[in-house]
N, CA and C atoms as an extended XYZ file, in Angstrom:
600
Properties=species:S:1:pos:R:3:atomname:S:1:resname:S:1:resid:I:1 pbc="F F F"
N        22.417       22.174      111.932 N   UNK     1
C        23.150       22.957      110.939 CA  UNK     1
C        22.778       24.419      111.124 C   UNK     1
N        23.499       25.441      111.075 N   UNK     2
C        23.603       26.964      111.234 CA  UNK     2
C        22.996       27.349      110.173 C   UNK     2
N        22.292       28.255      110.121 N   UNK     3
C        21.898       29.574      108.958 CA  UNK     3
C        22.970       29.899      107.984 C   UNK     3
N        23.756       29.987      108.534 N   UNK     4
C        24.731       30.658      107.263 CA  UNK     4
C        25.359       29.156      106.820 C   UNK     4
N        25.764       27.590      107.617 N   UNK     5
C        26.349       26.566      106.933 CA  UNK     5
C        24.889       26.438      105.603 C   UNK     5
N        23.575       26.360      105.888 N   UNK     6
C        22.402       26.339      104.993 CA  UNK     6
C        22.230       26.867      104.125 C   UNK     6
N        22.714       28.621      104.343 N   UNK     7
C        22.770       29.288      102.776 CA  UNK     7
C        24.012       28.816      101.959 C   UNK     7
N        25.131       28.519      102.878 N   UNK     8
C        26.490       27.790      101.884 CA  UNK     8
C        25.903       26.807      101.069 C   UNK     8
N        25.196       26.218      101.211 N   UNK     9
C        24.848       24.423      100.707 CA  UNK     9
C        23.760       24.815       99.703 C   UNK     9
N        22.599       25.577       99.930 N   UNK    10
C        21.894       26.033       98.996 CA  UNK    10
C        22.257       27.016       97.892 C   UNK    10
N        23.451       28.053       98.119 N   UNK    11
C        24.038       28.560       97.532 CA  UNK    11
C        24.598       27.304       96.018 C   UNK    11
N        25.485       26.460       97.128 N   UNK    12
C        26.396       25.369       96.018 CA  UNK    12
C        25.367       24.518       95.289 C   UNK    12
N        24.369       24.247       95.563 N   UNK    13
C        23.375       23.353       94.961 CA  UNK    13
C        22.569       24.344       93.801 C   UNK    13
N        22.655       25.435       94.260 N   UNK    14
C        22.045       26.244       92.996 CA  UNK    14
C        23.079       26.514       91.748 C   UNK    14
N        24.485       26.880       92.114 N   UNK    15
C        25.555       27.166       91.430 CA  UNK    15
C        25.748       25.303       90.592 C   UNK    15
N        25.318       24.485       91.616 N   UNK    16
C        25.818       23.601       90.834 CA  UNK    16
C        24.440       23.543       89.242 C   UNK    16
N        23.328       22.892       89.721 N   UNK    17
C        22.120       23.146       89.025 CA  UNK    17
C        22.206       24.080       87.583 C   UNK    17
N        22.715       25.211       88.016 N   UNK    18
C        23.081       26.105       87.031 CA  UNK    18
C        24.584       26.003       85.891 C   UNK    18
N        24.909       25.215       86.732 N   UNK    19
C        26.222       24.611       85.811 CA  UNK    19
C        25.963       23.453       85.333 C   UNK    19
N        24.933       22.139       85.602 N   UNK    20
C        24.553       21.109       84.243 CA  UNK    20
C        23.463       21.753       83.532 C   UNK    20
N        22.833       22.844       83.546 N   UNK    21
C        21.711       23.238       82.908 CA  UNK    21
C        22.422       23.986       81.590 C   UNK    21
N        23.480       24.492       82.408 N   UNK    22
C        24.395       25.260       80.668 CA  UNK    22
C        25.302       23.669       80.206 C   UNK    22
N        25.551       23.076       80.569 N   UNK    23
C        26.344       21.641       80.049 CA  UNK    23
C        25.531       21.380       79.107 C   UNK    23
N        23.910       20.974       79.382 N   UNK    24
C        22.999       20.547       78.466 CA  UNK    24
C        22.921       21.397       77.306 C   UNK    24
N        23.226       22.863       77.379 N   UNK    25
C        22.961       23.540       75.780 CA  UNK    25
C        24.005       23.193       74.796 C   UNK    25
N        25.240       22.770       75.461 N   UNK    26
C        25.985       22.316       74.231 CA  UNK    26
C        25.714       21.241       73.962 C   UNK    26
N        24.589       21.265       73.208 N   UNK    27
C        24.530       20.034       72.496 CA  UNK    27
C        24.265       20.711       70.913 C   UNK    27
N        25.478       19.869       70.007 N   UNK    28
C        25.202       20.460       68.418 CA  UNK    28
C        23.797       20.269       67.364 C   UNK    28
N        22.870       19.661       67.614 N   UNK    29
C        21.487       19.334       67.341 CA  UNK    29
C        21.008       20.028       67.567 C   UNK    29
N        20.741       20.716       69.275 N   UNK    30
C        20.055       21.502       69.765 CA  UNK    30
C        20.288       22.895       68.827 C   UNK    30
N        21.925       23.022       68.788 N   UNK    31
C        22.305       24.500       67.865 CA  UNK    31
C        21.962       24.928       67.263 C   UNK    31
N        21.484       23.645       65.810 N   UNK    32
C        21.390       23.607       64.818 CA  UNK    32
C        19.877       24.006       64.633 C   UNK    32
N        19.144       23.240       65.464 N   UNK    33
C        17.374       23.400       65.438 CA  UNK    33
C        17.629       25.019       66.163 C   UNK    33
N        17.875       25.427       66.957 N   UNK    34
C        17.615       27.299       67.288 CA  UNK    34
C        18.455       28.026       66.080 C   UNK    34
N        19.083       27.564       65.527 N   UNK    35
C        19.536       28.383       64.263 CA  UNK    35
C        19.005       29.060       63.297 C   UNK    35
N        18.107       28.079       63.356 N   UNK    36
C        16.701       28.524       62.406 CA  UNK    36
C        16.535       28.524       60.762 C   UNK    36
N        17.919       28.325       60.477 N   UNK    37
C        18.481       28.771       58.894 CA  UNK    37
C        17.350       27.413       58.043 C   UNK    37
N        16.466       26.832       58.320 N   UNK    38
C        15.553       26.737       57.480 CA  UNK    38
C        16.262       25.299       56.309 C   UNK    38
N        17.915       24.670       56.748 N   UNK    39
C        18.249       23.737       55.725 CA  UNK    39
C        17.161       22.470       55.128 C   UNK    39
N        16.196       22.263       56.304 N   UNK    40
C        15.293       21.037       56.247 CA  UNK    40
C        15.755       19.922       56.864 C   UNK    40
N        17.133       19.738       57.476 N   UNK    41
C        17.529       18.508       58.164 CA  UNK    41
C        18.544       18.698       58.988 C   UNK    41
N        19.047       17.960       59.725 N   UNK    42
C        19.469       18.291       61.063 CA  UNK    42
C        20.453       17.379       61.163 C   UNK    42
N        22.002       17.559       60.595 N   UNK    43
C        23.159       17.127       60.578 CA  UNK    43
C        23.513       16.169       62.139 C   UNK    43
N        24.412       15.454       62.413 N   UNK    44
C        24.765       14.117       63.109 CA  UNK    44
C        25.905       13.818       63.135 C   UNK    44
N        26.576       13.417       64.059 N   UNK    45
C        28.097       12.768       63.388 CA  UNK    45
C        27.581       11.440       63.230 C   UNK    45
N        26.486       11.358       63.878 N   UNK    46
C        26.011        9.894       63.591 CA  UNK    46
C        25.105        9.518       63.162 C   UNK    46
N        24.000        8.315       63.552 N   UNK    47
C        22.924        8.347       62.533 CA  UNK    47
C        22.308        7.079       63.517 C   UNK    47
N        20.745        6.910       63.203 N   UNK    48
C        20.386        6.330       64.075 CA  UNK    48
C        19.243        5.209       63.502 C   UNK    48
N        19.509        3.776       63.807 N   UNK    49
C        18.350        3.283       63.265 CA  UNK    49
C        17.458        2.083       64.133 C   UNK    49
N        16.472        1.674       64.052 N   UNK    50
C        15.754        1.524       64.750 CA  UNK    50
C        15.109       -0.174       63.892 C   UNK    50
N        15.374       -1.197       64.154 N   UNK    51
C        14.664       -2.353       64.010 CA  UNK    51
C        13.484       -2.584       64.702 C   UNK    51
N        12.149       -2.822       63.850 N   UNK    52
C        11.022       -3.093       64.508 CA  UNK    52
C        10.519       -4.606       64.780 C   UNK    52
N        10.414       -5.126       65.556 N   UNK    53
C        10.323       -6.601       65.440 CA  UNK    53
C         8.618       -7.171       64.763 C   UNK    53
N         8.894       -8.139       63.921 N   UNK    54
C         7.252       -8.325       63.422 CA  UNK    54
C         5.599       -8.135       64.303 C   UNK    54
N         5.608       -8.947       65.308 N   UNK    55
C         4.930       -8.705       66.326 CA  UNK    55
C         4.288       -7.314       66.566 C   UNK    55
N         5.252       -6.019       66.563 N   UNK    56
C         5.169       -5.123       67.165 CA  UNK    56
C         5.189       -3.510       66.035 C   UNK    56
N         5.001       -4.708       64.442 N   UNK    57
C         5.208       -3.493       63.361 CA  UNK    57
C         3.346       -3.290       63.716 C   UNK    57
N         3.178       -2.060       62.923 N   UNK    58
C         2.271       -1.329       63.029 CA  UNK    58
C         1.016       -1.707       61.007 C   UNK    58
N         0.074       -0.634       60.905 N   UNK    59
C        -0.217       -1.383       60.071 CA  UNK    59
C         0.413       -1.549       58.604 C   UNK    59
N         0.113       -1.368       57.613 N   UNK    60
C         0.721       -1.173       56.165 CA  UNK    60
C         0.756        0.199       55.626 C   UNK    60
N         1.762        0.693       55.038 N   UNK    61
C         1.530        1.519       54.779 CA  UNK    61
C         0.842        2.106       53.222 C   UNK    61
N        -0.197        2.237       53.372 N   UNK    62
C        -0.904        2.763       52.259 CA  UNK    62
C        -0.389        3.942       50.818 C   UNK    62
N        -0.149        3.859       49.917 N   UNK    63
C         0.068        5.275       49.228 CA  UNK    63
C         0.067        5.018       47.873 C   UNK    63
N        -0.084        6.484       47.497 N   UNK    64
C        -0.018        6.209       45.677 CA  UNK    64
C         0.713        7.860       45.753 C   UNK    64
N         1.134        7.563       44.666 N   UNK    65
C         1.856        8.820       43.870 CA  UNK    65
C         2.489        8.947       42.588 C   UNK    65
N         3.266       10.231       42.221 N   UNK    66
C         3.322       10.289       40.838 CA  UNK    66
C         4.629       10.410       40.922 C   UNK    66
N         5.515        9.666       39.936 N   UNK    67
C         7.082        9.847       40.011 CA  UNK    67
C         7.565       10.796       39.314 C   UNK    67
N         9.057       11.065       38.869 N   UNK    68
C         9.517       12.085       38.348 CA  UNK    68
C         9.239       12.152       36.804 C   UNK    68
N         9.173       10.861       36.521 N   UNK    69
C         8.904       10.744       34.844 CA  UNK    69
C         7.216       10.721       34.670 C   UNK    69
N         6.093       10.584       35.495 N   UNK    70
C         5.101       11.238       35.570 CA  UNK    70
C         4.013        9.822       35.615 C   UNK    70
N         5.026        8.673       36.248 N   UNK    71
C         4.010        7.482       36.272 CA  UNK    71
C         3.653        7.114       37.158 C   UNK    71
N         2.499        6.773       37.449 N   UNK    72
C         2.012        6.488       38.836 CA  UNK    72
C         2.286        5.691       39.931 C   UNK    72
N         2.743        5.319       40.658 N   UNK    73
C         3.208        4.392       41.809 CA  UNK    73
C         2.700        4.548       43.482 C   UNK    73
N         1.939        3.159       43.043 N   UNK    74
C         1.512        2.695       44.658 CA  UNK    74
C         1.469        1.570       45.046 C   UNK    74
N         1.341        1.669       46.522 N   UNK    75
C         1.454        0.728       47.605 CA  UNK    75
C         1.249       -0.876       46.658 C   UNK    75
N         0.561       -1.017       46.370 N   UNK    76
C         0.257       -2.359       45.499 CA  UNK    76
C         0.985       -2.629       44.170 C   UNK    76
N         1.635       -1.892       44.009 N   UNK    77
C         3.002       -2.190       42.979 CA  UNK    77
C         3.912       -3.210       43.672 C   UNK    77
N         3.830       -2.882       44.932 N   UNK    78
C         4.960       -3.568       45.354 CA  UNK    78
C         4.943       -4.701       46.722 C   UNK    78
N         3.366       -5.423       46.210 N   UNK    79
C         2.630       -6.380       47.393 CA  UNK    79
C         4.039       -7.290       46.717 C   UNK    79
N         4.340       -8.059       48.044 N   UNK    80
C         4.858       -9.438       48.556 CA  UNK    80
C         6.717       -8.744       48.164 C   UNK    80
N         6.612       -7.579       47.769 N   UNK    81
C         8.000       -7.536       47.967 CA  UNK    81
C         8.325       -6.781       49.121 C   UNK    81
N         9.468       -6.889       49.459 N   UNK    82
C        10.380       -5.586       50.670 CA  UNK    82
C        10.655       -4.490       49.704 C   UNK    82
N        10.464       -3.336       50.112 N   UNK    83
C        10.039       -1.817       49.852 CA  UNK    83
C        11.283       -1.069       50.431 C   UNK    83
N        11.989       -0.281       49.902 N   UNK    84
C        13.132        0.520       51.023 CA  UNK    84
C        12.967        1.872       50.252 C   UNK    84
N        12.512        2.834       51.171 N   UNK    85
C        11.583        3.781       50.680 CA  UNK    85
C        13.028        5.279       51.192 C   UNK    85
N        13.522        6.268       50.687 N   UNK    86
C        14.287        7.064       51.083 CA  UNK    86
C        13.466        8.316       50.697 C   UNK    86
N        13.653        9.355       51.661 N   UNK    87
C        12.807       10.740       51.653 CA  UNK    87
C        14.010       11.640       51.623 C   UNK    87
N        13.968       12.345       50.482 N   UNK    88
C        15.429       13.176       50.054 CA  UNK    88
C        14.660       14.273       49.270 C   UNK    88
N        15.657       15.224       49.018 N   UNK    89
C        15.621       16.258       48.261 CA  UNK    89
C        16.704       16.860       47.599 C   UNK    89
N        16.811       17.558       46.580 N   UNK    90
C        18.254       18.384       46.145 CA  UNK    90
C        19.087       18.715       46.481 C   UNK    90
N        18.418       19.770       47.448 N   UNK    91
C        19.768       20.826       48.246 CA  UNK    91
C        19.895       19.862       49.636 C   UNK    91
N        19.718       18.963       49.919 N   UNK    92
C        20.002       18.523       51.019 CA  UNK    92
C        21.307       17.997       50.782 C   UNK    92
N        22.282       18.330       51.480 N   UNK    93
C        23.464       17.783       51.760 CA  UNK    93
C        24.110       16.536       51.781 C   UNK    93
N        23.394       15.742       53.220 N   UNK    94
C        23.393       14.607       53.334 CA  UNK    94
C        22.687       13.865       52.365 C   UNK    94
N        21.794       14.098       51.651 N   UNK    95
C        21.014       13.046       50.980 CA  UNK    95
C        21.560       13.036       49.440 C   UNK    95
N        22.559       14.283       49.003 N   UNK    96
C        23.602       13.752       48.131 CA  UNK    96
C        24.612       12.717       48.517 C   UNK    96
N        25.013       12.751       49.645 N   UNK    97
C        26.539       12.335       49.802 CA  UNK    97
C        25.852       10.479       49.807 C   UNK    97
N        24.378       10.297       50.741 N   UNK    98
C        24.283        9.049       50.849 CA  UNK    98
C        23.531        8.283       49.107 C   UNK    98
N        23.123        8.980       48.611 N   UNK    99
C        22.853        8.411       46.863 CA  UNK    99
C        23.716        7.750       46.345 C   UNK    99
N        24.905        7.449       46.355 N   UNK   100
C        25.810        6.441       46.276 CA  UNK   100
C        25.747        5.159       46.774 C   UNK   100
N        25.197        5.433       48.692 N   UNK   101
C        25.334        3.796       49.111 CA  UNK   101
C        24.133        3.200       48.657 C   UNK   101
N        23.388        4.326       48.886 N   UNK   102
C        21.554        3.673       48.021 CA  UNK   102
C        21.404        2.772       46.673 C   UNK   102
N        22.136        3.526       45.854 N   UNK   103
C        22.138        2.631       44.765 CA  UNK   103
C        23.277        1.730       44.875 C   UNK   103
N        24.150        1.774       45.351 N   UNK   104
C        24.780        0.463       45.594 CA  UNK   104
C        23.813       -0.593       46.312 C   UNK   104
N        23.028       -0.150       47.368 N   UNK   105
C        22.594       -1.150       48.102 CA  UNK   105
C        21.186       -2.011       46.701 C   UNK   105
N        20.391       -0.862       46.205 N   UNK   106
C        19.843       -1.484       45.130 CA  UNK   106
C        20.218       -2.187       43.897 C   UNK   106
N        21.369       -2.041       43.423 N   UNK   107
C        22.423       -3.057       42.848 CA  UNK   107
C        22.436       -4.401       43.390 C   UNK   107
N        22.573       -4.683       44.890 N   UNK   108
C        22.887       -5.735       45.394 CA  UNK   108
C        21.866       -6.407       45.205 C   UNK   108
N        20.408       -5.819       45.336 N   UNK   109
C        19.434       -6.654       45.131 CA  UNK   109
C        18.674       -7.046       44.335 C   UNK   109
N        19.509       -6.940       42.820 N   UNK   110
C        19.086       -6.911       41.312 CA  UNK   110
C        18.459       -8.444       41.703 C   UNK   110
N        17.334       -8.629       41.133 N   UNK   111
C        16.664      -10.032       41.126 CA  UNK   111
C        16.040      -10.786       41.986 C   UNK   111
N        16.008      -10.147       43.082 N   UNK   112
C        15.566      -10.354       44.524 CA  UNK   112
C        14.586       -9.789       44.647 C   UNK   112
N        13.152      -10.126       45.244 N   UNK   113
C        11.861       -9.453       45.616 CA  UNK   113
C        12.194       -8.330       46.362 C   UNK   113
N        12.454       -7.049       46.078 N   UNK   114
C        13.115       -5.859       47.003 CA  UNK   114
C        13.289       -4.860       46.019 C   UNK   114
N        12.719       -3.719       46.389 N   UNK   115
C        12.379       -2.571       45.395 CA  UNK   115
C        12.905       -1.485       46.128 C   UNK   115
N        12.938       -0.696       45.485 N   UNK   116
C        13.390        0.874       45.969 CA  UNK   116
C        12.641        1.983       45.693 C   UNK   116
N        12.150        2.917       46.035 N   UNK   117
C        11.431        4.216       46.115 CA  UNK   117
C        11.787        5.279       46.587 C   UNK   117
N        12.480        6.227       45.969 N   UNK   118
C        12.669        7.817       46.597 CA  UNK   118
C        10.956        8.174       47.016 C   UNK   118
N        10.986        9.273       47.919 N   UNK   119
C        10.436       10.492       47.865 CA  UNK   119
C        10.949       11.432       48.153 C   UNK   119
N        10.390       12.507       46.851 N   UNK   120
C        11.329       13.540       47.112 CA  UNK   120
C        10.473       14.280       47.810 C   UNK   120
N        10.516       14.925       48.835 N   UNK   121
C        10.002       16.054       49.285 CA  UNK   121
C         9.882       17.443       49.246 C   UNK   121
N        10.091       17.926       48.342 N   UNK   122
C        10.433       19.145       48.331 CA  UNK   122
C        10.809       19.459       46.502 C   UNK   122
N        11.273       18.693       45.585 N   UNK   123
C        11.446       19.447       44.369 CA  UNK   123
C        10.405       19.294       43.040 C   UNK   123
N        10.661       20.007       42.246 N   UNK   124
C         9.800       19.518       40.860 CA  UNK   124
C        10.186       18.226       40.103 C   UNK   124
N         9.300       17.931       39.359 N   UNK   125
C         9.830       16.572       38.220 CA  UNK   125
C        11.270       16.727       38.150 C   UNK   125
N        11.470       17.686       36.979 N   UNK   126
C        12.773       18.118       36.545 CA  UNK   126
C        13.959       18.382       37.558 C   UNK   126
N        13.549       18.842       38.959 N   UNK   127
C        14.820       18.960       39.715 CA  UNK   127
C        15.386       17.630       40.204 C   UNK   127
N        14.082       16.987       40.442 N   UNK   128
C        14.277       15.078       41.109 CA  UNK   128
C        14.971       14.695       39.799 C   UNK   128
N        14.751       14.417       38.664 N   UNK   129
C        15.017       13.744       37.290 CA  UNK   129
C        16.752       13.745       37.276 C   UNK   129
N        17.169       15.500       37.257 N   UNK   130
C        18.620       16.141       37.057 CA  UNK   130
C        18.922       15.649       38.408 C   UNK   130
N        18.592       15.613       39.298 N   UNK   131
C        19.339       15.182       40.510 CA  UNK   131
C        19.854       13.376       40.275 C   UNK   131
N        18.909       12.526       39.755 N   UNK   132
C        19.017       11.480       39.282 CA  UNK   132
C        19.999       11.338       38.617 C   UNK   132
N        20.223       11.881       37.438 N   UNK   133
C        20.767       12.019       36.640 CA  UNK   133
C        22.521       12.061       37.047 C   UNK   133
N        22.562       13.311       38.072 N   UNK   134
C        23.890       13.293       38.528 CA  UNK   134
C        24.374       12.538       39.240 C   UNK   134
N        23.570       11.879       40.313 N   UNK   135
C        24.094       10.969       40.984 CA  UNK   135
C        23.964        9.579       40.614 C   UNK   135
N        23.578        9.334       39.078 N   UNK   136
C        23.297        8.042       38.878 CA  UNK   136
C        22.162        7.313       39.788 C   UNK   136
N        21.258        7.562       40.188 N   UNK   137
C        20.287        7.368       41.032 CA  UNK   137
C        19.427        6.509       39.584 C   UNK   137
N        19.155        5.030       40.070 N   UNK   138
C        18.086        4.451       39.109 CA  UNK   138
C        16.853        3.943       39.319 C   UNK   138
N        16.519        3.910       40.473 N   UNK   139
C        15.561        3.575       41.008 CA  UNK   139
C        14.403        4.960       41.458 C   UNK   139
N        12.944        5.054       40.381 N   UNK   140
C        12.140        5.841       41.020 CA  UNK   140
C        11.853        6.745       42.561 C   UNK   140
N        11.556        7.621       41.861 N   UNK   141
C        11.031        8.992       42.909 CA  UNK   141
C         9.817        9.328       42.679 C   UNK   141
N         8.867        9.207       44.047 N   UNK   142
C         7.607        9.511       44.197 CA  UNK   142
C         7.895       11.210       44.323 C   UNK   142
N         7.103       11.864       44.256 N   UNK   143
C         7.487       13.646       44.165 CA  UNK   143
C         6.059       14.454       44.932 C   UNK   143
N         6.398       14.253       46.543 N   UNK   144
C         5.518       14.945       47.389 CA  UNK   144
C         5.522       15.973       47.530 C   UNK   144
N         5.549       16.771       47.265 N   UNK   145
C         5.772       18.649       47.175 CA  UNK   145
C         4.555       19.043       46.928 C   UNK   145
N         3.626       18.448       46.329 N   UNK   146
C         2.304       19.066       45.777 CA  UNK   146
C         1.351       17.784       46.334 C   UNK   146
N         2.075       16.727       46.572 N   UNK   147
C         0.859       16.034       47.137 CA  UNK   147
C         0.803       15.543       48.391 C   UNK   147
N        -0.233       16.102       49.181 N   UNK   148
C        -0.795       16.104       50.419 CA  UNK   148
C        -1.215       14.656       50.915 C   UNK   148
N        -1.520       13.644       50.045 N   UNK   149
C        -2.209       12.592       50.389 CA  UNK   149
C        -1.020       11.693       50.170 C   UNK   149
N        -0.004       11.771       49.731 N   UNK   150
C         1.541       11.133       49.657 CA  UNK   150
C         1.948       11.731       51.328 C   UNK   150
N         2.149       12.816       51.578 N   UNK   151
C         2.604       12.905       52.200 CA  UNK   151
C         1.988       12.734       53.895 C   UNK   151
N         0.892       12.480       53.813 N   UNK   152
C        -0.018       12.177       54.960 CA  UNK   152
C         0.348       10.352       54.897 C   UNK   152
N         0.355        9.582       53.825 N   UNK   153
C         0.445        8.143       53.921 CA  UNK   153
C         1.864        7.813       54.857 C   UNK   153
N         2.175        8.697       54.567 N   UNK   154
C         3.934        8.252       55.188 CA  UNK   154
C         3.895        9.181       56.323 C   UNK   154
N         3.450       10.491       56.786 N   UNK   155
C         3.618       11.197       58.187 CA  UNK   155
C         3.061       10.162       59.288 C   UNK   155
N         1.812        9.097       58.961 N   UNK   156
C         1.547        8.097       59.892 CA  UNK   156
C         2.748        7.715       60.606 C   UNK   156
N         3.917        6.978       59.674 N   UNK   157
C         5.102        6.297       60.226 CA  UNK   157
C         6.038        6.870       60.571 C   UNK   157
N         6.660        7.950       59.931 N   UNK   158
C         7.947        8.690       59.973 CA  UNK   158
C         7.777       10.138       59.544 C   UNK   158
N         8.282       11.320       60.088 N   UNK   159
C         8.404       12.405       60.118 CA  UNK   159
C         8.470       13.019       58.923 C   UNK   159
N         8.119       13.022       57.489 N   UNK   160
C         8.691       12.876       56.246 CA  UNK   160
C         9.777       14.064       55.997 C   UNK   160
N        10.035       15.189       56.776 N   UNK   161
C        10.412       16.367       56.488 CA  UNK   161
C        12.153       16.233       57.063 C   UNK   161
N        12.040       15.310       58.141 N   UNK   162
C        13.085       14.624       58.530 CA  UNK   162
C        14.251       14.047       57.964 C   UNK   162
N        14.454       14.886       56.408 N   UNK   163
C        15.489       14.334       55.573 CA  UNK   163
C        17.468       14.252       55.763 C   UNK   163
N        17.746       13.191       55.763 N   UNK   164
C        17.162       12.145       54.884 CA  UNK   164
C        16.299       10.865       55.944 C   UNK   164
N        15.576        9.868       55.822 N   UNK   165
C        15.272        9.123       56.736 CA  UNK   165
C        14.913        8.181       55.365 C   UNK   165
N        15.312        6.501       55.771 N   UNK   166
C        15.331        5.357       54.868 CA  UNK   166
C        14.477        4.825       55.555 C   UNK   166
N        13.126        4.511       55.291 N   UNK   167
C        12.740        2.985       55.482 CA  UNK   167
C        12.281        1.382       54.878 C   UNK   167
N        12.175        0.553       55.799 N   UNK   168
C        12.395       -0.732       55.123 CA  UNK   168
C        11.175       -1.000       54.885 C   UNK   168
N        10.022       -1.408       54.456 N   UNK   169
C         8.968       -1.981       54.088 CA  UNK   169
C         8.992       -3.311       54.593 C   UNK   169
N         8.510       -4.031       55.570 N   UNK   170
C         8.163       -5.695       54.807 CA  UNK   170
C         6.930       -6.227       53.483 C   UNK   170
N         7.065       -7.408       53.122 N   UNK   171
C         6.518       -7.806       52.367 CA  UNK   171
C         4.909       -7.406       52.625 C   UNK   171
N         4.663       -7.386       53.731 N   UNK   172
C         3.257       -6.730       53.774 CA  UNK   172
C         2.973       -5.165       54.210 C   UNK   172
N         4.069       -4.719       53.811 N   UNK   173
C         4.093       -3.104       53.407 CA  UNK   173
C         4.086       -2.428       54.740 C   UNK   173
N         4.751       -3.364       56.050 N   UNK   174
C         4.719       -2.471       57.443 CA  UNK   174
C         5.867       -2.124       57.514 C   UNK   174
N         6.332       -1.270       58.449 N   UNK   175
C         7.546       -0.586       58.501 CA  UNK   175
C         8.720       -1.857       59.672 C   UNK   175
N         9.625       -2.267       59.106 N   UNK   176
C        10.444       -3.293       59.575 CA  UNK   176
C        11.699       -2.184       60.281 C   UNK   176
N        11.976       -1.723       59.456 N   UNK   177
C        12.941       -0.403       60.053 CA  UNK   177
C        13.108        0.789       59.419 C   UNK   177
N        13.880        1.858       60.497 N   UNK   178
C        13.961        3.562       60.183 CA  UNK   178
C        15.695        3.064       60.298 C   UNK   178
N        15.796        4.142       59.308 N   UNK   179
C        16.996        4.688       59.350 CA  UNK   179
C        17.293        6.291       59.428 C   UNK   179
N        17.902        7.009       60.208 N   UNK   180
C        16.926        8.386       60.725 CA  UNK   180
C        18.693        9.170       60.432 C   UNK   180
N        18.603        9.710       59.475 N   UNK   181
C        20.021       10.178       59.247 CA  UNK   181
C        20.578        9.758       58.513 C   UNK   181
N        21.903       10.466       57.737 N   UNK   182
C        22.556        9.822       56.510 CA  UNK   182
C        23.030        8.341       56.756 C   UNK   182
N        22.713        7.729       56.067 N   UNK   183
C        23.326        6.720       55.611 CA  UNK   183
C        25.066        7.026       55.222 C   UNK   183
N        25.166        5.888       56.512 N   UNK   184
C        26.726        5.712       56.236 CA  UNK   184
C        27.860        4.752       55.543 C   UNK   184
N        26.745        3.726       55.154 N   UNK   185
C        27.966        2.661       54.459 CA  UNK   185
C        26.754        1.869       53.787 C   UNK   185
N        26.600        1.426       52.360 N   UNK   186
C        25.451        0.382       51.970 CA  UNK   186
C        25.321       -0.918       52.485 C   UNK   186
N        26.408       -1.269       53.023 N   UNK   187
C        25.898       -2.117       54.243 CA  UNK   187
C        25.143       -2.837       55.286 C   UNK   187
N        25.224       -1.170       56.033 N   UNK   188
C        23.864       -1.040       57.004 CA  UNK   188
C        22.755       -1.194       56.656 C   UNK   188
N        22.598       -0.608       55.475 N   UNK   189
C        20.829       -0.931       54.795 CA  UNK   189
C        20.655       -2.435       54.326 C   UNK   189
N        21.459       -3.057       52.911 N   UNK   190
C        21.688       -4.043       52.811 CA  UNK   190
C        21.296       -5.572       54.021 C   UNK   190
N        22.141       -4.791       54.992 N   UNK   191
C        21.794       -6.284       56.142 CA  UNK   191
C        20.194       -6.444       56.475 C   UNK   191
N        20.094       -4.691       56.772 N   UNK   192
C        18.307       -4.557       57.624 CA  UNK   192
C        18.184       -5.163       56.687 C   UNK   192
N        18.238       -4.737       54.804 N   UNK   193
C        16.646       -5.547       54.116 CA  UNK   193
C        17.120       -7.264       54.206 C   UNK   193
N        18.177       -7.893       53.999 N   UNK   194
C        18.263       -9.023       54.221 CA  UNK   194
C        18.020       -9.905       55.048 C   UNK   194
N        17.570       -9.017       56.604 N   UNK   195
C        16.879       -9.699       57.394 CA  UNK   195
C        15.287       -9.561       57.002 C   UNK   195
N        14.990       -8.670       56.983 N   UNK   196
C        13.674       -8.226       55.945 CA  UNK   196
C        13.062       -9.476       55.061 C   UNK   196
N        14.039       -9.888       53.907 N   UNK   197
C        13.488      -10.825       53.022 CA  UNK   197
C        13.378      -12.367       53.706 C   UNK   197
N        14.511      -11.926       54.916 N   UNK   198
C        14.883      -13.823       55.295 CA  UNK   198
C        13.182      -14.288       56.248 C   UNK   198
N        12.440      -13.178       56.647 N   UNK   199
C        11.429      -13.043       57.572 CA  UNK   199
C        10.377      -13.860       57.227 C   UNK   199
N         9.933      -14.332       55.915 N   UNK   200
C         9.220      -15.299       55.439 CA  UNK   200
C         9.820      -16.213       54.343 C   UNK   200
């Protein structure tokens, strides 16, 4: 091969290189995280969740905290039941729009060993309470904003800042599944915990 056919080919291999390297920046996630605007969560057209198989769950997750009405709640409130734990806040977008399928999905499981737990991350009593309030939300909110040792029990498993993100508890308080993004239909949650309860 000639000198100049060699710079042609290295030429095109660089031009090409340089043309999937800009392909890769359009990505809308990526946008959103250099944007910088500080929303706390990171929009999706989709949403992503993750089944852990028993074998391969990790240990229990430990915690105590104080809810919006100012009563205490921990990990041992809720031995031998399934746990479906959601990390939300006010101004979050998505974690209004999905408060609907949530409490639908906790509806479904009126009477069934299966509990529900917000954490809010980010507001006061009173902002979690009025947020409740509007969205008909009935099921308790742990309120991590001020507490460090709430929010260290749960950074073990899942990202907590990562709002919104759902997870499933099993009966022995390990993480069965993530749900990493709005919730799109009460459904999806519904089935995970129903495989959840069918597990013992």
């Amino acid at each position: 091969m000639n000198r100049s056919l060699r710079r042609a080919a290295a030429a095109l291999l660089a031009l090409s290189l340089v043309g999937a390297l800009a392909a890769c920046t359009n990505d809308p996630l990526a946008e959103q995280y250099r944007a910088g605007d500080n929303k706390g969560f990171i929009a999706a057209d989709g949403f992503q969740t993750v089944e852990i198989p028993a074998d391969d769950r990790g240990e229990p997750v430990v915690f105590e905290g104080v809810t919006e009405s100012g009563d205490t709640v921990t990990s041992d409130d809720f031995a031998g039941e399934v746990l479906v734990v959601n990390f939300w806040y006010a101004a979050c977008g998505p974690c209004r729009a999905e408060a609907p399928d949530l409490e639908e999905a906790y509806g479904d499981f009126e009477g069934d060993d299966v509990a529900f737990l917000g954490i809010n991350t980010q507001d006061s009593a009173a902002a979690a309470s009025a947020f409740a309030e509007t969205y008909d939300v009935t099921y308790p909110s742990a309120l991590a904003a001020t507490d460090g040792a709430l929010k260290l029990a749960f950074a073990k498993v899942t990202p907590i800042n990562a709002t919104p993100t759902t997870l499933v508890l099993d009966r022995e308080g390990r993480v069965a599944a993530r749900i990493i993004g709005q919730l799109p239909d009460a459904s999806i949650l519904t089935s995970l915990v129903r495989d959840t309860l069918a597990e013992s």
